[in-house]
C-alpha positions in Angstrom: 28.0 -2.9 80.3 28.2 -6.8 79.3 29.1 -7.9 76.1 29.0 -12.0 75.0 29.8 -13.4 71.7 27.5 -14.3 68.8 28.1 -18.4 70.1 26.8 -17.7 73.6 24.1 -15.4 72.2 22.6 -17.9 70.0 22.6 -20.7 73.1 21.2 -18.3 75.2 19.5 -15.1 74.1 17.4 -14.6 77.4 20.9 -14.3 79.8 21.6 -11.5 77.2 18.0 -10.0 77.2 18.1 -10.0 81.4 21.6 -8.2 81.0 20.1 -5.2 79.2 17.0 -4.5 81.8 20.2 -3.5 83.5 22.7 -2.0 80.9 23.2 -2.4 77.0 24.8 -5.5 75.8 27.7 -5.4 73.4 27.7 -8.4 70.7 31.1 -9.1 69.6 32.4 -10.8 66.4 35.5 -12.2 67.1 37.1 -9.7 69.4 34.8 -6.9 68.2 32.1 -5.5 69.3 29.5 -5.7 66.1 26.5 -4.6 67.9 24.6 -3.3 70.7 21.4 -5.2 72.5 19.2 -2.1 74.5 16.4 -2.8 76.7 13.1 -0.5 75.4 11.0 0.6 78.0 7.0 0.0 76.9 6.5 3.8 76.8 10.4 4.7 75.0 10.8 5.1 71.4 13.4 3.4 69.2 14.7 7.4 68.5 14.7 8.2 72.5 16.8 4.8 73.6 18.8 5.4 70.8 19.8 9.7 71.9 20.3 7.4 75.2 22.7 4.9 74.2 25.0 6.4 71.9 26.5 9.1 74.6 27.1 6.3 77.4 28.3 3.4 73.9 30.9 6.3 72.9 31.9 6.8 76.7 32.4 3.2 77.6 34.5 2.9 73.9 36.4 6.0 74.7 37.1 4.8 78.4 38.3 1.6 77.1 40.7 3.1 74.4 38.7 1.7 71.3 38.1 5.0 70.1 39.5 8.1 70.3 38.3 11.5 71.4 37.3 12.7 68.0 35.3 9.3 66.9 33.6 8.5 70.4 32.3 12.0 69.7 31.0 11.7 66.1 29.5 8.4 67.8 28.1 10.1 70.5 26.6 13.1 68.2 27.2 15.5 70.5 29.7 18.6 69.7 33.4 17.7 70.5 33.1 20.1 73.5 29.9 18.3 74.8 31.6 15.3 74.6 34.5 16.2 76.3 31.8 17.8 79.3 30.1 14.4 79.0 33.1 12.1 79.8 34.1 14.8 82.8 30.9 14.5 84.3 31.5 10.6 84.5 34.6 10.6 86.0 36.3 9.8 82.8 39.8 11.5 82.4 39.7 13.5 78.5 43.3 13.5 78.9 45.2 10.6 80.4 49.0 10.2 81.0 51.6 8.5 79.2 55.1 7.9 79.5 56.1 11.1 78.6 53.8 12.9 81.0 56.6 13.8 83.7 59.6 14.4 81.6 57.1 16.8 79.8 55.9 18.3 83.2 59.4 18.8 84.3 60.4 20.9 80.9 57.7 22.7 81.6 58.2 23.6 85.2 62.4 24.7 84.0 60.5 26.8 80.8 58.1 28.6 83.5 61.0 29.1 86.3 63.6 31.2 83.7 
């Protein structure tokens, strides 16, 4: 995914328009992303890129930690479930360590030895 700021879009829209033959394009507004720039193929409806985009938008946003779990699936509008399936099939962990992870790991491995 590539993303570029209203300034660079405004110089130049066609470097943004080649970037989304190849992926969508995230707009950002200050440091956020405002909106989305997806490459229609002649024989794809506005509806069908959109049922294409959102999945892979709420991935990437997930992925990044700009959402969480719950809102990258309401994005996505797939079930919570689905989602989850989604982001395992891409190689995206649904849950990711912290730094509590191994003290948590090692309480549980005392709890399940008594």
């Amino acid at each position: 995914m590539y993303a570029t700021n209203v300034r660079t879009l405004k110089k130049n829209p066609s470097a943004a328009l080649r970037h989304a033959e190849e992926g969508p394009v995230v707009v950002l507004k200050g440091n956020h992303p405002n909106a989305v720039i997806l490459h229609l193929e002649p024989e794809q409806s506005i509806g069908e890129s959109e049922q294409a985009l959102l999945p892979a938008l709420a991935a990437s946003l997930y992925k990044d930690g700009t959402l969480s779990l719950g809102a990258a699936a309401q994005l996505s509008k797939m079930g919570l479930s689905s989602f989850a399936g989604h982001l395992s099939s891409l190689g995206v962990e649904v849950v990711g360590k912290d730094e509590t992870t191994e003290k948590e790991q090692g309480d549980l491995a005392r709890w399940l030895v008594l």
